[in-house]
Each structure stands twice: as structure tokens, then as C-alpha cells.
C-alpha positions as CSV (number, residue, x, y, z in Angstrom):
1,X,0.9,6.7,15.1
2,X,-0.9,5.6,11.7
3,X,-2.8,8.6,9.9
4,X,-6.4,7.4,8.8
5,X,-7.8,9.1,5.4
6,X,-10.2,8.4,3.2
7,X,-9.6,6.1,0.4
8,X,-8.1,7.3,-2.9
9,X,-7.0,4.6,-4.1
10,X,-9.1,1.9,-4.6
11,X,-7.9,-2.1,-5.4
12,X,-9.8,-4.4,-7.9
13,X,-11.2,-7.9,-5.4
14,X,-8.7,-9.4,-7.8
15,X,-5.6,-7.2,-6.4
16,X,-6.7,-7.4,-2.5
17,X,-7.0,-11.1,-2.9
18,X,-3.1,-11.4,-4.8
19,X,-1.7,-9.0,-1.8
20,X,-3.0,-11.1,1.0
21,X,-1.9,-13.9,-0.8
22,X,1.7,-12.7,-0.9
23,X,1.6,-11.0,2.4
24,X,0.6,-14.3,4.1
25,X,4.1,-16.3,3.3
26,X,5.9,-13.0,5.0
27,X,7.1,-13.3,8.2
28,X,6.8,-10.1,9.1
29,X,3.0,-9.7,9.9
30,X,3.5,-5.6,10.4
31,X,3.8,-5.3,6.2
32,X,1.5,-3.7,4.3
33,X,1.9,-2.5,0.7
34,X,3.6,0.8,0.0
35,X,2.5,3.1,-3.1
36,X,4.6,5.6,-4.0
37,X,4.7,8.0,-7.0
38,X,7.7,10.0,-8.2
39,X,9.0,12.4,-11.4
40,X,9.9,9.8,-14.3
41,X,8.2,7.9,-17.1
42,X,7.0,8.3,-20.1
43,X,4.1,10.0,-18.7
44,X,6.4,12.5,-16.2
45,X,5.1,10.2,-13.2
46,X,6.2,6.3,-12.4
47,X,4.3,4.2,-9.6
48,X,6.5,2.3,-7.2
49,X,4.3,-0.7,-4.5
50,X,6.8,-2.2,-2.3
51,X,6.0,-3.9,1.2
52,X,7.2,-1.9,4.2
53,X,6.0,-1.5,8.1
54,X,3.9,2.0,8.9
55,X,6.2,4.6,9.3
56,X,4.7,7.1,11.8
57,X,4.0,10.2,9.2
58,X,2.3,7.7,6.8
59,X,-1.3,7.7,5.4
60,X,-3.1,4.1,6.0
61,X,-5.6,3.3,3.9
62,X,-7.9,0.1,4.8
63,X,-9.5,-2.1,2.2
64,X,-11.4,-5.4,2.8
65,X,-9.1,-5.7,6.1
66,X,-5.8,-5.0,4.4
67,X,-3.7,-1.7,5.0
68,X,-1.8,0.0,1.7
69,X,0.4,2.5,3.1
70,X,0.6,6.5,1.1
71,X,2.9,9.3,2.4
């Protein structure tokens, strides 16, 4: 079962029309993108998107009828 929150994180038109573009040639029509953030970097944080299907503790967040994915 997909969480619904509000959005906090927002994509550019520009970004939302690139991820549809590259979802489209997947097969897998259950993808959405996947934004993670973890210890690292230069600032102390690094950002990982990857593609990935729901996972049933994740946070869905809904943008110009796409889904990112947050946990």
C-alpha cells in the first residue's frame, strides 16, 4: 500500500518531461523514480534517483501524473 504525502520535492517541467521520456521505453510500466539521500559527499549528504517499483513502506509523491518514490 503506497503512502501519499505532500510534496517536498518539486521537479522543474523540464525534469518531468526527461523522466516520462525515459520511463516510456521501460517495459516495466510499475517504475517510478527513486530518490534517496545518504552520509557522503563533499557536502556530508549525496543524492541517489534510480527507477524501482513502490515498495509498500514508501512515500509517493505525484507530479503532473508521474510518481517519484521517497522512503
Amino acid at each position: 500500500m503506497e503512502n501519499k504525502v505532500k510534496n517536498i520535492v518539486t521537479l522543474t517541467d523540464k525534469a518531468v518531461e526527461e523522466l516520462k521520456r525515459i520511463l516510456s521505453k521501460e517495459e516495466n510500466k510499475n517504475l517510478c523514480v527513486r530518490l534517496g539521500i545518504q552520509g557522503g559527499g563533499c557536502s556530508g549528504l549525496s543524492y541517489k534517483l534510480s527507477y524501482d517499483e513502490p515498495k509498500e513502506k514508501d512515500y509517493v509523491i505525484e507530479q503532473d501524473e508521474g510518481k517519484s518514490l521517497g522512503r
